[in-house]
N, C-alpha and C positions, 0 to 999 in steps of 0.2 A: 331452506335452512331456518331452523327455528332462534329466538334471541337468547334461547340459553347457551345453543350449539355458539352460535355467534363469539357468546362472550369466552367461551371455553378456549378458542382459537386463538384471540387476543390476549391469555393468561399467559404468563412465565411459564417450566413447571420451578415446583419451589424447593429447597434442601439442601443439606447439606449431603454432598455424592461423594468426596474426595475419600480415598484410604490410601496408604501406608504401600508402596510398591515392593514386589516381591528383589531379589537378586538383578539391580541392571547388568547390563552387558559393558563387557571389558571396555570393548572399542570406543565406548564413551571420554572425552576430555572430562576432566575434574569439574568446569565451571559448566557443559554440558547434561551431567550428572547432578549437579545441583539445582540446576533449571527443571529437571525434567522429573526431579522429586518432588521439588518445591508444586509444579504444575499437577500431578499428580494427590497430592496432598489438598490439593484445591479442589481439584474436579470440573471448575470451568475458568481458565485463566485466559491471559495472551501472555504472549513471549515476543516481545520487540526487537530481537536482538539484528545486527548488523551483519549485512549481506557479506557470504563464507565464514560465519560463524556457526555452522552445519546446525542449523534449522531443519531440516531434512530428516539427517537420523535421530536429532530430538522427537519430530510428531512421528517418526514409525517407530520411536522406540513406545513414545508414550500411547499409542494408538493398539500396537501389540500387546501392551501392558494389560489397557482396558477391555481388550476384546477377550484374553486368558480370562478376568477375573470376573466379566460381566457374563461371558461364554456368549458374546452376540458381539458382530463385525462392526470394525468401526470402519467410518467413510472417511478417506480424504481427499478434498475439493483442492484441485491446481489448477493455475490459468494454462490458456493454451499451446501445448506442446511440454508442458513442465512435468505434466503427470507419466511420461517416458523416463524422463530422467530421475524422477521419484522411485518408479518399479526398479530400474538399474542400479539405484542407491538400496534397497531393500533385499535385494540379491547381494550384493556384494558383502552385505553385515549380514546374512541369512537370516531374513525376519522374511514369513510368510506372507507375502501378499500377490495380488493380482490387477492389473489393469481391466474397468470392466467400462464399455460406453451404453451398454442396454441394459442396464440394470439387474442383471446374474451378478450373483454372490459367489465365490469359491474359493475364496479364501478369509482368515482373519481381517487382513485389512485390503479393505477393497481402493482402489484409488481412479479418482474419474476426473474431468476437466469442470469448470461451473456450469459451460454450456449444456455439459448433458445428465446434469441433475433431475430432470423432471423425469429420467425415468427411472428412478428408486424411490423406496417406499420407503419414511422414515421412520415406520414402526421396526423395520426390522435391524435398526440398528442401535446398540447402546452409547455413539456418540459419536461427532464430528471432526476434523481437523478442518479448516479454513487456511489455507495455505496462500500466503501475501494478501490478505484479510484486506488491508487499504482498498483493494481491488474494488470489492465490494461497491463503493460508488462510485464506480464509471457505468455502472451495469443500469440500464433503464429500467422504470418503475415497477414491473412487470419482475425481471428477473430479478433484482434487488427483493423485494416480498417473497418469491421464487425459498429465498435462499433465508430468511428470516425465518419463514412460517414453517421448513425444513430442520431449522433447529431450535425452534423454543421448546419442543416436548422432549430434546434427547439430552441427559443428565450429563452428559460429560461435552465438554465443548471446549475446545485450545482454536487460538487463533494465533497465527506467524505472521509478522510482516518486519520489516527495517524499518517502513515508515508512517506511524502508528496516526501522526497530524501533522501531515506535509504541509498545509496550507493556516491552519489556527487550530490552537490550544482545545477548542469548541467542537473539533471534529474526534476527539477522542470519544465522545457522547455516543458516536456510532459502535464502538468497541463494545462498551457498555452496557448497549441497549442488546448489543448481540450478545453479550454473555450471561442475562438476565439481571444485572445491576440498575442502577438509577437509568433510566429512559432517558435519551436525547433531552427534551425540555427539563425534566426533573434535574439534572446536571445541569441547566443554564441556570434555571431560576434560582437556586443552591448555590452558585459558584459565581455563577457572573450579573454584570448589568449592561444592558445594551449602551451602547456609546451613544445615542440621542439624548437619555436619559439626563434632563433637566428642570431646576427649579427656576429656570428664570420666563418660564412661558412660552406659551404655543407657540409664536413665531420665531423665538430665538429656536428653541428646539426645529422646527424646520429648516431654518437655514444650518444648524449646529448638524442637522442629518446628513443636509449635500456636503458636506465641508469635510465629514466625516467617513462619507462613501469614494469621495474623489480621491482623498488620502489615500483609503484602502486599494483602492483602482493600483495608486502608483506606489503603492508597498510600502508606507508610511504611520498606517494603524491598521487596526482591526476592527470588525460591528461590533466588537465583543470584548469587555475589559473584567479584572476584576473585581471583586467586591473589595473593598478594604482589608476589612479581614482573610478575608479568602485563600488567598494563594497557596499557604502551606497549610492549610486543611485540604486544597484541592490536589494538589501531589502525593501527601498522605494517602488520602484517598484513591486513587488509581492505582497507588503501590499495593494497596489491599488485592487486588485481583491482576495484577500486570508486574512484571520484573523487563528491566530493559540491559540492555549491554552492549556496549560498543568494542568492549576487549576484553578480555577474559579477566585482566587487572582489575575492571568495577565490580567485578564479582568476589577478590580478594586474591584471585590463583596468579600465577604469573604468565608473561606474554608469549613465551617463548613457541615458535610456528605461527602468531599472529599481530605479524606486524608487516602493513601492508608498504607495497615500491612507492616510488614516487609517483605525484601526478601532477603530469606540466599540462596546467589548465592557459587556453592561448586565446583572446578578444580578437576577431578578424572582422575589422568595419568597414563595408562595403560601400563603395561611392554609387548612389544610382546615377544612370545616363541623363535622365533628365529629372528635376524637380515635380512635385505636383502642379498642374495646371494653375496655381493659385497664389504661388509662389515664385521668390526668387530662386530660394536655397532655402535645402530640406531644416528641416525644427522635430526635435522630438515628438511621435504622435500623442492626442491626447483623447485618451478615451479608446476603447476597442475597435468602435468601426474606421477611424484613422487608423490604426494598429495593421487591421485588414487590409484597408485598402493600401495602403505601404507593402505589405508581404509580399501583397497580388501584383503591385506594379516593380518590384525589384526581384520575380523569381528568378527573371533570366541569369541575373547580376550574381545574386547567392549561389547557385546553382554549379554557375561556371567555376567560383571561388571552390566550394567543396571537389570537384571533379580534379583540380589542380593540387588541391590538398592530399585526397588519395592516390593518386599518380606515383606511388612508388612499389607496386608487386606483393606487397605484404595485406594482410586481411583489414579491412575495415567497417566498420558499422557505423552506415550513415543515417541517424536521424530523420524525419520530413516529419510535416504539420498540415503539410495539403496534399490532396490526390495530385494537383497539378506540377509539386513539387517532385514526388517521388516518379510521376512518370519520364518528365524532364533528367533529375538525375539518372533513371536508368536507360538513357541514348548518349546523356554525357561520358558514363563509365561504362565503358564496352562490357566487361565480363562482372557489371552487376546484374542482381536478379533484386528484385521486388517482391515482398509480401503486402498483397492488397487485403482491405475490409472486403472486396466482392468474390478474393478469393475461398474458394471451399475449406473447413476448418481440417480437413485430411491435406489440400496443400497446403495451408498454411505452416500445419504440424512438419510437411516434410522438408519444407525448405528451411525452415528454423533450423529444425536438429542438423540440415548438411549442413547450414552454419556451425551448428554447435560444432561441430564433428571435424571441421576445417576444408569440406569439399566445397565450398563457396568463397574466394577472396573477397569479394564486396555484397554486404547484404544493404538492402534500403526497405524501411519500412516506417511506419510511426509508432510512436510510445506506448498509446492505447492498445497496441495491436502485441507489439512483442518486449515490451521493458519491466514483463513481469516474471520472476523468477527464476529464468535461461541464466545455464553457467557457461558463459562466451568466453570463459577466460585464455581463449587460446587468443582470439584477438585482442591487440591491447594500443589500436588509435580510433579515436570516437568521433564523429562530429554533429556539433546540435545548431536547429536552428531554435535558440529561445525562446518559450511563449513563457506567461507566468504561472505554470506549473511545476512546483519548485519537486515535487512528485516523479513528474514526468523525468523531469534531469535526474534528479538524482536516480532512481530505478535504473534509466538509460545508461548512467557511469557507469555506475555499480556491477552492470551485465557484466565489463571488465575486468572494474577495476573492484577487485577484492580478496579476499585473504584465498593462498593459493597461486595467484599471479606472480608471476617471477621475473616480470617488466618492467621497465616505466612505463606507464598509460598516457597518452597524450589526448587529451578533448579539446578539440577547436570548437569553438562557439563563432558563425556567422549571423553577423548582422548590421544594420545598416542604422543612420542617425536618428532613422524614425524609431525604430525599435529597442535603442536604449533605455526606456522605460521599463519595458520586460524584462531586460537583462536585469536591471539593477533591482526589481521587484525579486527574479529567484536568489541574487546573495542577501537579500534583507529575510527572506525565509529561512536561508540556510542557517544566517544564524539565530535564527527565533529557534530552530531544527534544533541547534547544538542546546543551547539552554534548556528545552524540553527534557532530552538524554541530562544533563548535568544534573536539572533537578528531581529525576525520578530515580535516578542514581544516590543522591544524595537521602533519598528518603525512602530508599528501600528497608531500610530495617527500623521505620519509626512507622508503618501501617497503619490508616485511620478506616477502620471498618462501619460503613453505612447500612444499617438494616434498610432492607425491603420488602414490602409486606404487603398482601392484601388481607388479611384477619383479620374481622372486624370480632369484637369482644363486648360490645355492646345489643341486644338482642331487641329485635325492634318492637314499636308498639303499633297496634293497627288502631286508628280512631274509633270511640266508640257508636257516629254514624255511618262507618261501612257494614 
């Protein structure tokens, strides 16, 4: 590969793509129809919006839109087992599409899972959906590029998720960098200043760094602050390419079919049998690898508790964070089944959907694995064991508990005295969560538009001894 092919690769492409969409379809809600204009007017946006707030028929309507007027198929990318219930969403509102995993095209909008991207060619399509986009970095180094270098050349580009920056403000830079906006770094250096960031000298700055990572650790700050000025230029800012919605109300329409049941969220702390060797009596862990090794020495203890917990006939979705834990509850609950990482992605896919579908009362599996986009809403009791992926939970509720559900949802959260530092790390996210939504809410219709450009306008000069 030569260094200009090189550079070619690493380009955006650049323009303005968005036009003016023909006659949507009836079946569209009002604040649906506004989203999927607004996105289409853009040409590469995201859409944040909150799980059963039909995301779904937004990217096949807008994906159908694109493929009519480009006359070339758009792709859309769902985590595993989602892209089933996408094609059965796409039938039901008669939009033409197909599910393809080897890379045949034969219809307008083609729909595939991330894992079997590498077999489509992305010239032959004029644009992508990324469907719960978040997803994106869980995927290693390999298939993360995979899935970038798939979409910088194709003009039209929507991404879906609920949860846009689970974990900091900083992780939106990914969104960004996938829609051809300000790059990861380009959005820090602009927006923010690292929290070491001091005039009073090297060694205070050093110590000021652990003081400020340990924080972080226990859900107290972030590496990441911002500028003084900054804030609402950086909310402006993402409003320009992203609309977010939690109810149809932040869009101005009213709520009426979106307004979700109760959710009795329940704390169950687990006494372990004996202390750590080093101890009298258990203490909050401090740091990850105490973290771990508390998990590992109270699986039996949690394990028991959730088994007790589901013990009443009715369907449940239980949570794990370790292989050791998922094997254990599936001998606890007799008529659960287990979705493993070593399972094949054809089982995986099939025991998902008997969940979805209600032919499984107890599913066990982990977050990574299935807390991405599944409409579980026929069950509606959940239990977690917390880590501090405020992502992972939240996703994991949501499978439930969401517009649609005609229950109260119950999530038991197990966990034990060492592990109340996670716990209290995911509610200190969730409301960083909430404030994220308020403020991009609030600044949706005050848009601050950042060009980005690689044109240079000056013409060089070569020295007069070469």
């Amino acid at each position: 590969m030569g260094y200009v092919t090189f550079l070619e690769k690493k380009l955006q492409l650049g323009g303005d793509w968005g036009f003016d969409p023909d006659d949507l379809p009836e079946f569209l809600f009002g604040f649906q129809r506004a989203l999927v204009e607004w996105s289409l007017k853009k040409g590469r946006s995201a859409l944040f919006a909150d799980c059963g707030l039909g995301k779904t028929p937004m990217q096949l309507v807008w994906a159908d839109q694109v493929a009519h007027r480009e006359r070339k198929p758009v792709l859309i990318l769902t985590p595993l087992a989602v892209s089933y219930q996408t094609l059965r969403e796409a039938e039901k509102f008669g939009i033409i599409a197909e599910r393809s995993q080897d890379g045949s095209i034969g219809a307008p909008v083609v729909i595939t899972n991330y894992e079997r991207l590498e077999e489509f060619d992305a010239h032959r399509f004029a644009g992508v959906v990324c469907d719960e986009s978040s997803i994106l970095k869980n995927f290693d180094g390999v298939r993360r590029q995979q899935i970038t270098d798939f979409m910088r050349k194709l003009p039209f580009r929507l991404l879906c998720t609920a949860t846009a920056a689970p974990n900091d403000y900083v992780e939106l830079g990914t969104s960004s960098e996938a829609l051809g906006e300000l790059g990861h770094m380009d959005m820090l250096s602009r927006f923010f200043v690292s929290a070491d960031k001091s005039s009073h000298g090297r060694t205070h700055q050093f110590r000021w760094k652990i003081k400020e990572r340990q924080e972080a650790f226990h859900g107290r700050a972030s590496m990441w602050r911002f500028k003084g000025h900054a804030e609402d230029p950086f909310w402006r800012w993402v409003c320009s390419w992203a609309r977010a919605t939690r109810r149809p109300s932040d869009l101005g329409f009213e709520d009426d079919g979106f307004v979700l049941p109760p959710l009795d969220e329940n704390e169950h702390l687990v006494e372990a049998r004996a202390p750590r060797e080093d101890r009298l009596f258990d203490l909050p862990s401090q740091g990850l690898h105490e973290e771990r090794e508390e998990a590992r020495r109270t699986i039996e203890e949690r394990c028991q508790r959730v088994a007790e917990l589901v013990d009443h006939g009715e369907q449940a979705l239980v949570w794990c964070q370790l292989n050791d834990e998922g094997d254990l509850l599936t001998k606890l609950i007799p008529d659960a089944e287990q979705v493993k990482g070593a399972d094949t992605d054809e089982a995986k896919e099939r025991r998902l959907m008997d969940f979805a579908e209600g032919n499984l009362r107890v599913l066990v599996t982990k977050p990574k694995i299935g807390a991405w986009g599944l409409n579980l809403q026929k069950c509606a009791h959940v239990t977690f064991f917390p880590s501090h992926s405020y992502e992972q939970y939240y996703q994991g509720v949501r499978r439930c508990w969401r517009f649609g559900q005609e229950r109260q949802v119950r999530v038991d959260l197990i966990t034990t005295e060492g592990g109340l530092g996670a716990l209290r790390n995911l509610q200190r996210k969730a409301a960083q969560a909430d404030r994220m939504f308020s403020r991009l809410v609030a600044h949706m219709n005050d848009a601050l538009k950042i060009e980005h450009s690689n044109d240079f306008t000056e013409r060089e000069e070569i020295p007069a001894w070469l």
